[in-house]
KOLZA-782997 format. One line per field, with one value per residue: residue number from 0; x negated, y negated, z negated of N, C-alpha, C, O in turn. Coordinates in nm, 2 decimals, decimal comma, always signed. Atoms other than C-alpha are relative to their C-alpha. Layout:
n <- [NUM  ...]
n.xx <- [X  ...]
n.yy <- [Y  ...]
n.zz <- [Z  ...]
ca.xx <- [X  ...]
ca.yy <- [Y  ...]
ca.zz <- [Z  ...]
c.xx <- [X  ...]
c.yy <- [Y  ...]
c.zz <- [Z  ...]
o.xx <- [X  ...]
o.yy <- [Y  ...]
o.zz <- [Z  ...]
! end
This chain:
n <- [0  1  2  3  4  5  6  7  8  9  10  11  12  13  14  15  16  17  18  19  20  21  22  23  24  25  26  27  28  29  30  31  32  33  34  35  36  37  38  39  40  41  42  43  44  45  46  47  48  49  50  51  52  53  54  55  56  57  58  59  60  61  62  63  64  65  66  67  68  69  70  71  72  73  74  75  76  77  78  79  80  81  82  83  84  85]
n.xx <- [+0,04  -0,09  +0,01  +0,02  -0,10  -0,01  -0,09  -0,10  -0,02  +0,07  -0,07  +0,08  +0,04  +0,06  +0,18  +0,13  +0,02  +0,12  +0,13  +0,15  +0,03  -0,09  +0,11  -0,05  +0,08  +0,00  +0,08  +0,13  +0,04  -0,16  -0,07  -0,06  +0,04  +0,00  -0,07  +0,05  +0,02  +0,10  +0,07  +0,10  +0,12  +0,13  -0,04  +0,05  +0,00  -0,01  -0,01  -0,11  -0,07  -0,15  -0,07  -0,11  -0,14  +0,00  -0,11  -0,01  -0,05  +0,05  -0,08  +0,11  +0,03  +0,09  +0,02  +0,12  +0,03  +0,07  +0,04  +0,13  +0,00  +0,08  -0,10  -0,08  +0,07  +0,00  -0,14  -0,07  -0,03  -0,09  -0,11  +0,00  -0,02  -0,16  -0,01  -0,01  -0,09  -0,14]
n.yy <- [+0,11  +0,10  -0,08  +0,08  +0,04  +0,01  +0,16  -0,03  +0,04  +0,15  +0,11  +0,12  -0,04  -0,13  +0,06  +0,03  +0,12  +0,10  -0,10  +0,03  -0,10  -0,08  -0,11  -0,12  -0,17  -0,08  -0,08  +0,01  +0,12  +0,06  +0,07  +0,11  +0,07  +0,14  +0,10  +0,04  +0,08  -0,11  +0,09  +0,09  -0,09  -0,11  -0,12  -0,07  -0,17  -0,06  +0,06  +0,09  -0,02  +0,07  -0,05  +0,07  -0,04  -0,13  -0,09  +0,00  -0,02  +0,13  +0,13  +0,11  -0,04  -0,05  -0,14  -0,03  -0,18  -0,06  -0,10  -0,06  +0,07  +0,16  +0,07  +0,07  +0,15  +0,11  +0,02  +0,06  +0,14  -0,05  -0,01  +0,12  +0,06  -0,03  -0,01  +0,13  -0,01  -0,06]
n.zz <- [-0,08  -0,16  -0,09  -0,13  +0,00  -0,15  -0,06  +0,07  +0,16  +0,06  +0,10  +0,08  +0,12  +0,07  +0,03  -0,11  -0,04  +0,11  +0,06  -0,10  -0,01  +0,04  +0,02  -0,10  +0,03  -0,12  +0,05  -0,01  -0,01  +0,06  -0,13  +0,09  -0,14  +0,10  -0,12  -0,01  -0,20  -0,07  -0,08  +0,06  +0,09  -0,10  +0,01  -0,03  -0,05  +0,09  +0,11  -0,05  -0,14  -0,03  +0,02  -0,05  -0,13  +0,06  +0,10  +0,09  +0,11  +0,09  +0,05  +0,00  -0,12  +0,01  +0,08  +0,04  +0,02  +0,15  +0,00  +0,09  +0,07  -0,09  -0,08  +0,09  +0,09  -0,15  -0,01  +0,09  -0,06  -0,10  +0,06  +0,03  -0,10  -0,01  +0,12  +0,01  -0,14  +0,06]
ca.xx <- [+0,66  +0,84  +0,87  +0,82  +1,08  +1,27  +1,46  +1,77  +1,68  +1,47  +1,80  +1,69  +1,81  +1,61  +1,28  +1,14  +1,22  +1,01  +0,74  +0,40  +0,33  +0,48  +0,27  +0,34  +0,15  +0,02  -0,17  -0,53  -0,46  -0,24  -0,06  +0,00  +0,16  +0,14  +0,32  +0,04  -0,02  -0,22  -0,30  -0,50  -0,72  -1,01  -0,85  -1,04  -1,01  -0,88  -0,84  -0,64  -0,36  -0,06  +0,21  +0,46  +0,63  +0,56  +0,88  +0,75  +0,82  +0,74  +0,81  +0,46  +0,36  -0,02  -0,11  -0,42  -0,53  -0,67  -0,90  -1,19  -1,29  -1,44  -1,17  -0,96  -1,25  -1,24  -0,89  -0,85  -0,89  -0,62  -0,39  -0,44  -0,39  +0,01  +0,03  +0,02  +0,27  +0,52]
ca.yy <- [+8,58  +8,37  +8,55  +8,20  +7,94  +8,00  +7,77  +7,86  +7,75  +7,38  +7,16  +6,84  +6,99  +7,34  +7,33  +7,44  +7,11  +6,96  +7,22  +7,12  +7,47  +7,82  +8,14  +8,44  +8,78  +9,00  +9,34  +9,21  +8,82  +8,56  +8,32  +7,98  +7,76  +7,38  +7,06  +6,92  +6,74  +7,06  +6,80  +6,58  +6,90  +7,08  +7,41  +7,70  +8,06  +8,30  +8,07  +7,77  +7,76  +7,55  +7,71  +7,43  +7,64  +7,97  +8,16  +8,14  +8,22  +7,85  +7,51  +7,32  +7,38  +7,45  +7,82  +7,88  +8,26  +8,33  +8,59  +8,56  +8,30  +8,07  +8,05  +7,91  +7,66  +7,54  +7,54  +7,29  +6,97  +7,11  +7,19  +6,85  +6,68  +6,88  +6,82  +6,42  +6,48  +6,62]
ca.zz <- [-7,82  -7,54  -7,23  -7,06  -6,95  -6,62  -6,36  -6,55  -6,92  -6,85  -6,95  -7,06  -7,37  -7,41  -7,57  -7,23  -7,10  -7,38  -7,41  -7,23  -7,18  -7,16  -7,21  -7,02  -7,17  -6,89  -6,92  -6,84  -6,91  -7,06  -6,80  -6,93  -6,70  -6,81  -6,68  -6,57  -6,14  -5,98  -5,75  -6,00  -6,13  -5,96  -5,92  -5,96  -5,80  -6,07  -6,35  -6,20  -5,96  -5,78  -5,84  -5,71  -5,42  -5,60  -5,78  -6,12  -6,52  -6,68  -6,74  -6,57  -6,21  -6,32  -6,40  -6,61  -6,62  -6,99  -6,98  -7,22  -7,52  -7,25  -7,07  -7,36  -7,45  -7,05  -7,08  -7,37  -7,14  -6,91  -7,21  -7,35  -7,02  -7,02  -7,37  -7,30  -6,96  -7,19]
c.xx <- [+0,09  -0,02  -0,04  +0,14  +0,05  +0,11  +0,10  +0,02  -0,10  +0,13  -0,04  +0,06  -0,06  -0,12  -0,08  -0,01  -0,06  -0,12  -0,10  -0,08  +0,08  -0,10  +0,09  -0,15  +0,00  -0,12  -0,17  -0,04  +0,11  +0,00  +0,05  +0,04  +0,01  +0,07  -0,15  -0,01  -0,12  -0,08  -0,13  -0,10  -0,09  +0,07  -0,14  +0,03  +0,02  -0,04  +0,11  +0,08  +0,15  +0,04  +0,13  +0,14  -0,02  +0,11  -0,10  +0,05  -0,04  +0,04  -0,10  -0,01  -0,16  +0,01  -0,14  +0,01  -0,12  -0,08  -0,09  +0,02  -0,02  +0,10  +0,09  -0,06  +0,03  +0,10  +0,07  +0,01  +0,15  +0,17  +0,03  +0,11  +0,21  +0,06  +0,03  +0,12  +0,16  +0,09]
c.yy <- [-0,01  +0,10  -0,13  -0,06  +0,08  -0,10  -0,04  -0,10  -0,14  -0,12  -0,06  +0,04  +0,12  -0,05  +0,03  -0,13  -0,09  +0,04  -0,07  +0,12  +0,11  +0,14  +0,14  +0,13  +0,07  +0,14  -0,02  -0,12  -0,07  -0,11  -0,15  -0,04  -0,13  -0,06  -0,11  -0,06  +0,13  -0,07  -0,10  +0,08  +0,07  +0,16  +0,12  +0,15  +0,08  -0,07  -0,13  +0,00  -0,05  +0,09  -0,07  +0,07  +0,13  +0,00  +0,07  -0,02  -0,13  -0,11  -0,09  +0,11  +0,05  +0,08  -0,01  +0,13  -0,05  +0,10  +0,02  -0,15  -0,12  -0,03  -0,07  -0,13  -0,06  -0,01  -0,16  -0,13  +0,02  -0,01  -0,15  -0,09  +0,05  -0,06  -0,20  -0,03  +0,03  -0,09]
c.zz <- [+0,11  +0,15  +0,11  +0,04  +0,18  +0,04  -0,11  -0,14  -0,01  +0,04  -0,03  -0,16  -0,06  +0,00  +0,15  +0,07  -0,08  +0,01  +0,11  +0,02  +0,01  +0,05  +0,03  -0,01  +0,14  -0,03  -0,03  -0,05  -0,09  +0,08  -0,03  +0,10  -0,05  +0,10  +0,01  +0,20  +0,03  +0,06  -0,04  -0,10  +0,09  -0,04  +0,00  +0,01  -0,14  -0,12  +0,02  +0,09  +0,02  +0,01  +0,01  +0,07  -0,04  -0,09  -0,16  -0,15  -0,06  +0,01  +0,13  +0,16  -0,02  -0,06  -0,05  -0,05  -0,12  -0,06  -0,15  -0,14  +0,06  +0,06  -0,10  -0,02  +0,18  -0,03  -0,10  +0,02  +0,07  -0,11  -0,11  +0,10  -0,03  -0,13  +0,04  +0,10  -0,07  -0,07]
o.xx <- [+0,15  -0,13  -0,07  +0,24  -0,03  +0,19  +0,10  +0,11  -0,14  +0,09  -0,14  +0,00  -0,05  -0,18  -0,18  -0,13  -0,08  -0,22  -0,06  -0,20  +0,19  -0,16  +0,20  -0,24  +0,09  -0,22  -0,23  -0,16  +0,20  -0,11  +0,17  -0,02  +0,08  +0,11  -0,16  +0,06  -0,23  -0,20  -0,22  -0,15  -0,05  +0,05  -0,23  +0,04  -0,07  -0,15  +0,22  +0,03  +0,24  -0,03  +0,23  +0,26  +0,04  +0,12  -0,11  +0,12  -0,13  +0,15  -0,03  +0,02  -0,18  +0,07  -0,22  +0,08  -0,22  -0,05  -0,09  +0,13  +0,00  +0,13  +0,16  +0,00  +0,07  +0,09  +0,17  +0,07  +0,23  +0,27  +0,13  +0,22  +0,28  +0,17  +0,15  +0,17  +0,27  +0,20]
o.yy <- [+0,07  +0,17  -0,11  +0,02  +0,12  -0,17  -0,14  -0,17  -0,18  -0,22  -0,01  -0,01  +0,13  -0,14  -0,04  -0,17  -0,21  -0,04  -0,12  +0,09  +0,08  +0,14  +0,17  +0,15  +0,07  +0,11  +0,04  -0,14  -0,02  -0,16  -0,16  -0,02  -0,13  -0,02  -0,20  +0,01  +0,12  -0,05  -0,13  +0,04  +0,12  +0,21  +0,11  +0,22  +0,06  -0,05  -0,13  +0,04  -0,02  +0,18  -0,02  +0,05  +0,20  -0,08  +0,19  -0,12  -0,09  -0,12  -0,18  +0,23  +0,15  +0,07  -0,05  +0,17  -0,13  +0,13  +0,12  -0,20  -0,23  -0,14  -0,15  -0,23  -0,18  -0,12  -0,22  -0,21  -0,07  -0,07  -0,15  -0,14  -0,04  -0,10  -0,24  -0,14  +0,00  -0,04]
o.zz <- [+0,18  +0,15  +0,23  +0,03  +0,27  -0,03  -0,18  -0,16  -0,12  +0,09  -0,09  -0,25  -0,18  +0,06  +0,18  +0,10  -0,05  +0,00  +0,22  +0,02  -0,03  +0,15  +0,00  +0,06  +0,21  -0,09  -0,11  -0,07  -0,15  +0,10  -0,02  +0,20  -0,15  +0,21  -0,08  +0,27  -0,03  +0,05  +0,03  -0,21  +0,20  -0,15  +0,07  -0,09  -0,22  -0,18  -0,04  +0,19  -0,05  +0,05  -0,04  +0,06  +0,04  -0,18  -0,17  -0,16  -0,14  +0,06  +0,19  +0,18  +0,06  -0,16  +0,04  -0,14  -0,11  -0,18  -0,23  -0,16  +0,01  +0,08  -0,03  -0,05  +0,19  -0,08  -0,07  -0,06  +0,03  -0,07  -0,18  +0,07  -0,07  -0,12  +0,01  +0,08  -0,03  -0,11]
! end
């Protein structure tokens, strides 16, 4: 699995510059970060989070923390939403 894009590899020609997502494994969670406007989402505390001026692994300024089954089903407006941005 993808370790996640960084500044480095989003070229208007690497797939992270296409991708509408980029998934970042972590011991407790899994890390998605999407290209989606943080600004035009209801954020919420340990599940959503700007990540604009934050030094992170991904392609999309929104992070969604992946914990459980629920959080994937809340998630799938979210991953939609990057999915159409892309």
């Amino acid at each position: 699995m993808s370790r996640g894009c960084s500044a480095s590899s989003t070229s208007p020609t690497s797939d992270c510059a296409t991708s509408p997502a980029s998934p970042l494994p972590q011991q407790t969670k899994l890390l998605v970060y999407l290209k989606a406007n943080p600004k035009k989402v209801d954020l919420i505390p340990g599940f959503t989070r700007n990540v604009t001026k934050v030094g992170h692994h991904g392609t999309g300024n929104l992070e969604v923390q992946l914990r459980t089954e629920r959080d994937l089903e809340r998630a799938q407006d979210l991953f939609r939403l990057s999915y159409a941005a892309a």
